[in-house]
C-alpha distance (Angstrom), angle and dihedral (degrees) to the residues before:
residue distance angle dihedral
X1 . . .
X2 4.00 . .
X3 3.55 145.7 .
X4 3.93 109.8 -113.4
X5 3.91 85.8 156.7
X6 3.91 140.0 36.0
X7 3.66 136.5 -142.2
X8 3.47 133.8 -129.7
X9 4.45 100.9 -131.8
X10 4.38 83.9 -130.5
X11 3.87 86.8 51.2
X12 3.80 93.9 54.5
X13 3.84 101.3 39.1
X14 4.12 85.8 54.8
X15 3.74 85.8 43.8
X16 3.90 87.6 61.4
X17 3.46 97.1 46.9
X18 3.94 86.1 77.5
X19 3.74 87.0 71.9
X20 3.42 146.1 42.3
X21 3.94 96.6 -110.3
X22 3.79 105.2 118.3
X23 3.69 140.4 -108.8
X24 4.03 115.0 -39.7
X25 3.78 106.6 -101.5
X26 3.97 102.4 170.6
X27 3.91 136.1 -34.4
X28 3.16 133.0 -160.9
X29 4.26 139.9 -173.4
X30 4.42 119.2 -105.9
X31 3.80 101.7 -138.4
X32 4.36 84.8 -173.2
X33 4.10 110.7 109.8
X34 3.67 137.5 1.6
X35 3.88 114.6 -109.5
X36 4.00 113.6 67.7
X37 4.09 137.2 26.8
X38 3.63 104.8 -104.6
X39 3.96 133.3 -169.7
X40 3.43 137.0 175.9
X41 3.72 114.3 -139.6
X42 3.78 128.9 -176.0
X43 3.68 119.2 -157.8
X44 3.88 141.9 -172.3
X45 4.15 84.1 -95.0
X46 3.60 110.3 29.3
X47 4.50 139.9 -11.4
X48 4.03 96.4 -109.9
X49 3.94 126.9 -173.6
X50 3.87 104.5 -121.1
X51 4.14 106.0 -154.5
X52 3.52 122.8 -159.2
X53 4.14 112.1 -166.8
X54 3.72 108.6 -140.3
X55 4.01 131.4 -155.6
X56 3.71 99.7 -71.4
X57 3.96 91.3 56.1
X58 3.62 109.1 83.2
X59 3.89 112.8 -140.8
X60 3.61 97.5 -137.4
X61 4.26 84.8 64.4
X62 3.49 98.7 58.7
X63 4.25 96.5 75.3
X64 3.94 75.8 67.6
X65 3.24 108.6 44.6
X66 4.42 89.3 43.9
X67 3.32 90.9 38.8
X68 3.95 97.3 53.7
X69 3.92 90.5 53.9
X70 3.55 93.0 60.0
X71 3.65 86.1 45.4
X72 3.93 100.2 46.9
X73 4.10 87.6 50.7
X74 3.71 91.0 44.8
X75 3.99 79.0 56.5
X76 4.07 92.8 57.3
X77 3.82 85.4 -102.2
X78 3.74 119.0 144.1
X79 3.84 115.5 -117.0
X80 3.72 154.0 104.6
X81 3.81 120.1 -65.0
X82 4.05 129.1 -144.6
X83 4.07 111.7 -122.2
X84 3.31 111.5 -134.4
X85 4.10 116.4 -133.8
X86 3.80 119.8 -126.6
X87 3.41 88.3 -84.9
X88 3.43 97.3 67.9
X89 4.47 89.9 -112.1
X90 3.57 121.9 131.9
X91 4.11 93.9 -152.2
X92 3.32 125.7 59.0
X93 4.10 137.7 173.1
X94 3.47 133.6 -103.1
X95 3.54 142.0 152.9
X96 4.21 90.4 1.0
X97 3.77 80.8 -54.8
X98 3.80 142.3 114.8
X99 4.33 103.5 -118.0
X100 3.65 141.0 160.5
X101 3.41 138.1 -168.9
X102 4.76 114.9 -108.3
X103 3.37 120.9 -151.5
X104 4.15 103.5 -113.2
X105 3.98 111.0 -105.4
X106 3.78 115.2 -143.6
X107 4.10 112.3 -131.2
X108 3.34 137.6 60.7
X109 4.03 132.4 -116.4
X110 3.88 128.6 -97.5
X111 3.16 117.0 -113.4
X112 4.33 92.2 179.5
X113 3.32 97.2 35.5
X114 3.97 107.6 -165.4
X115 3.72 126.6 -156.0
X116 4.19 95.7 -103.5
X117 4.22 76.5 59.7
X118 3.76 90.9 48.1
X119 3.98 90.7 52.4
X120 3.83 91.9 54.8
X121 3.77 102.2 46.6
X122 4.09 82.6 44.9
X123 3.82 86.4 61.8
X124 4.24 87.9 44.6
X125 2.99 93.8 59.2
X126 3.68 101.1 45.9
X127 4.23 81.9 49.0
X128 3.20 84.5 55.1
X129 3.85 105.2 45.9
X130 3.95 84.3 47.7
X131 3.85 92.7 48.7
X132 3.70 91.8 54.6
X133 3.78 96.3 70.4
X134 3.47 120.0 109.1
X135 4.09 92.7 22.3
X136 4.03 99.2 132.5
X137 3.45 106.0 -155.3
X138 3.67 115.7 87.5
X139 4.02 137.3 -153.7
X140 4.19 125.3 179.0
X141 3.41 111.3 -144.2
X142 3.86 106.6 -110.9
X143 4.10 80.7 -165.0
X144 3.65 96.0 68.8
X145 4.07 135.5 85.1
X146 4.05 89.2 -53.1
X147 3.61 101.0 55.5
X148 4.10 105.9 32.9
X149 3.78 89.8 89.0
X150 3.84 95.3 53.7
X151 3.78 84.9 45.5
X152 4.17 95.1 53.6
X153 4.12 88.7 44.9
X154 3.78 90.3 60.2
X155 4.23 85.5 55.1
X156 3.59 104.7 24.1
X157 3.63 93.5 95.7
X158 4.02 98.2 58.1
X159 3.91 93.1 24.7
X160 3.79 87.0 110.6
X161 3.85 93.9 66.0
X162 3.40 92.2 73.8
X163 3.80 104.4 38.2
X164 4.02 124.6 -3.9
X165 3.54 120.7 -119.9
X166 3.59 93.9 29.6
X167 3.96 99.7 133.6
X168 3.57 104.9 59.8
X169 3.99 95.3 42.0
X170 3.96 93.6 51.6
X171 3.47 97.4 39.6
X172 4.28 83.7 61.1
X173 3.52 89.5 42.9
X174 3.60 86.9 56.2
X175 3.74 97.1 50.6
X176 3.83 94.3 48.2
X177 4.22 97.7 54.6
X178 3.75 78.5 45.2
X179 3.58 98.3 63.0
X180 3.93 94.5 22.0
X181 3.81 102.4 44.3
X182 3.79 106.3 124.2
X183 3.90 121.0 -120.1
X184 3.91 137.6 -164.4
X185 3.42 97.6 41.8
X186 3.67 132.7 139.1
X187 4.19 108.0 -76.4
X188 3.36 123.5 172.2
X189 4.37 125.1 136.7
X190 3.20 112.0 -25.5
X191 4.38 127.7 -174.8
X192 3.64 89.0 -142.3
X193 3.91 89.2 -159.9
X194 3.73 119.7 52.3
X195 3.49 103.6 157.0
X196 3.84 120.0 155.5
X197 3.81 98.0 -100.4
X198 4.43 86.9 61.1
X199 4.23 86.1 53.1
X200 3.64 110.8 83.0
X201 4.05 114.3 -165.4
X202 4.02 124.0 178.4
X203 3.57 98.9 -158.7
X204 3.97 117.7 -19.8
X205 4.12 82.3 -51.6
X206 3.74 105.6 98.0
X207 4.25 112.4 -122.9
X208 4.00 98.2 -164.1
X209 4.15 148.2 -76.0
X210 3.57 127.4 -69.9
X211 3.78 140.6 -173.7
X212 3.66 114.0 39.7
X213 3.32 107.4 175.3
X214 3.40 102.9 126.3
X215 4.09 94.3 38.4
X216 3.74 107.3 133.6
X217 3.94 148.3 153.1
X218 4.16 100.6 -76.0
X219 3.74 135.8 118.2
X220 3.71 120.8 -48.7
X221 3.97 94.1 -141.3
X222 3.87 82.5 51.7
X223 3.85 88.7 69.9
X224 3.97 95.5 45.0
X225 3.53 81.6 55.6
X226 3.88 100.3 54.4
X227 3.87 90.2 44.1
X228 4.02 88.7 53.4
X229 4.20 87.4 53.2
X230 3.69 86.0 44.2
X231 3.74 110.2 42.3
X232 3.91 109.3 23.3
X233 3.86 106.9 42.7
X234 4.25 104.0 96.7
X235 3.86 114.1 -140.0
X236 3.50 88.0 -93.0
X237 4.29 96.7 67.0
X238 3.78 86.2 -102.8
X239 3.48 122.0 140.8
X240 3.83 113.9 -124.3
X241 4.01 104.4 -138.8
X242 3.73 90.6 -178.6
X243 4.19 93.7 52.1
X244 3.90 88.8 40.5
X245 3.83 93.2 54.4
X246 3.53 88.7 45.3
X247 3.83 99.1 51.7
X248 3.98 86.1 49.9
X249 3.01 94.0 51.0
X250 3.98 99.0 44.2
X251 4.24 80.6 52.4
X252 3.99 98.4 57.8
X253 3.53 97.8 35.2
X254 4.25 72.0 79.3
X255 3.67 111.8 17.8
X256 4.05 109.7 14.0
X257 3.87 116.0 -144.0
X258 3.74 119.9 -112.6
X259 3.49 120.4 -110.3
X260 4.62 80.8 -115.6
X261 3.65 85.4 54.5
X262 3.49 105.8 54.5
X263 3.53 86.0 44.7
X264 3.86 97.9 56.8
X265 4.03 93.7 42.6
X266 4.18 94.3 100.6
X267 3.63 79.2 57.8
X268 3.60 102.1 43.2
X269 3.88 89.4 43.7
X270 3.69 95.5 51.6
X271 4.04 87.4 44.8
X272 3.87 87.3 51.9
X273 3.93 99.1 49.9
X274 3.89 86.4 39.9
X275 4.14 89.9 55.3
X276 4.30 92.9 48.2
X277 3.48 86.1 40.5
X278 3.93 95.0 55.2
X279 3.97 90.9 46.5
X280 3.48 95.4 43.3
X281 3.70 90.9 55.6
X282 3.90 94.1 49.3
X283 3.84 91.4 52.7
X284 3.43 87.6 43.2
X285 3.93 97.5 65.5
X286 3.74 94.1 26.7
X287 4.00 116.0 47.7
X288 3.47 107.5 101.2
X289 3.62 130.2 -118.9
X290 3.37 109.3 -84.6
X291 3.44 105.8 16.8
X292 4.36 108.2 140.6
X293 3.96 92.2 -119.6
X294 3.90 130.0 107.1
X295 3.82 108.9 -121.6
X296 3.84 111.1 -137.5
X297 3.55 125.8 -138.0
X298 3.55 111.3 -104.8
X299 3.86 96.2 -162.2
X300 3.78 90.4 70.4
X301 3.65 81.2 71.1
X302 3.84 97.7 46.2
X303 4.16 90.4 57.1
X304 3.92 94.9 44.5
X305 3.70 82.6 52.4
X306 3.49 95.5 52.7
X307 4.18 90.8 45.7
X308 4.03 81.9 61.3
X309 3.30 85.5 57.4
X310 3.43 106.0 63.7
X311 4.00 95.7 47.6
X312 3.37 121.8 119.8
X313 4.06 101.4 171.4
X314 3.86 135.1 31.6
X315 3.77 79.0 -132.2
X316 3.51 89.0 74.6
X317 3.61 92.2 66.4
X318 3.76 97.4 51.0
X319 3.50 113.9 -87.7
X320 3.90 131.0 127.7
X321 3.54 104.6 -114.6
């Protein structure tokens, strides 16, 4: 979450007059993430998370992304809902910008995530991967295999500012997931971006998933292999065995791995850190000054990358083989 783009207090109390949400109490910006304007508003009925969907969000997504939220919680899954407007629409427009109105999410993020945490959000996910069958509406990840290179062109120039010697070893990275990126493996929905800060937990019990705008249609391994990167590296670069274990573990207790997934998850992983490395970088050189967002290092990518590397079992990263 972030705030790209501010609101006039007049703008947002006509804005919620299109639904039945209350009277405006207070609001305030979400400074948390880098892809949409986010507020949290409490009203006379109910605190809501008002989302305004910036440049890089295409319009024509967000029917998915709304529309899978109401079909996730239809599923028994744990997450925030869109409120419709009197209308009956999801969407909405404020500030020049697409926005809806979230349901508010009781918990709070980790920020030391330990290894009986890593279980549970292994098992989410698998909830979620299994509650996502059947949803109809379908969206390919244009931050997968296809679009990393596109993504790395738009940096490649500056890439050296941050670290030198960048070019040549990304542009071989690049060529090998090209010609080693697994295919004909299970897909289904995938959130694409389960980093701590979009797991609430109240307590060590685990109160649902938020912020799915970039869920889409993609490899199920895939997402094991973002939450690995983003859940069971220490602050150090090291690689948690004891969280990684857990998380796989949390994940088949619901939906075991195939015997061709496990295989392909050095790939995936290295695919994964290479993909949050790539965006990283690009927001990196590009937000502008001023902007109410926390830039996040992109090098943190770049050495979980190089980890993947260096595998030469999915043993190594916990699992039972």
């Amino acid at each position: 979450m972030a705030v790209y783009t501010d609101i006039a207090e007049d703008d947002l109390k006509w804005f919620l007059t299109e639904y039945d949400a209350g009277t405006l109490l207070s609001y305030k910006g979400i400074a948390e993430g880098v892809e949409n304007s986010n507020f949290l508003l409490h009203t006379s009925k109910a605190p809501l998370i008002l989302t305004l969907y910036e440049k890089r969000v295409e319009k024509s997504d967000l029917p998915f992304f709304l529309g899978l939220m109401q079909h996730l919680s239809a599923r028994g899954l744990s997450c925030p809902l869109p409120l419709p407007r009197r209308d009956g629409a999801l969407l909405g427009s404020l500030s020049g910008r697409p926005a809806a109105l979230i349901s508010f999410l009781e918990g709070m993020w980790l920020r030391k995530p330990e290894a009986k945490h890593c279980r549970e959000v292994g098992r989410a996910l698998a909830e979620m991967h299994v509650a996502g069958e059947g949803f109809e509406l379908k969206r390919p990840n244009a931050l997968s295999i296809d679009g990393w290179r596109g993504l790395w062109e738009k940096s490649e120039a500056r890439a050296g500012e941050v670290e030198p010697g960048l070019q040549g070893e990304i542009r071989n990275e690049l060529d090998f997931l090209a010609a080693a990126w697994p295919k004909n493996l299970p897909s289904g929905v995938i959130h694409a971006d389960l980093f701590p800060d979009n797991v609430f937990f109240l307590g060590d019990d685990l109160s649902g998933l938020i912020d799915f705008y970039f869920a889409c249609n993609d490899l199920l391994a895939y997402d094991v292999s973002i939450c690995l990167n983003a859940w069971c590296f220490e602050k150090d670069g090291a690689y948690n065995i004891t969280k990684g274990t857990a998380m796989l573990e949390g994940y088949q207790s619901v939906r075991p791995l195939s015997g061709e997934e496990i295989a392909a998850l050095p790939v995936l992983s290295r695919g994964s850190a290479l993909r949050f490395f790539l965006t990283r970088l690009y927001d990196w050189l590009t937000t502008p000054e001023g902007a109410m967002v926390t830039k996040k290092d992109p090098l943190e990518y770049l050495r979980k990358l190089r980890f993947h590397r260096q595998i030469s079992s999915p043993a190594e990263y916990g699992l039972s083989l």
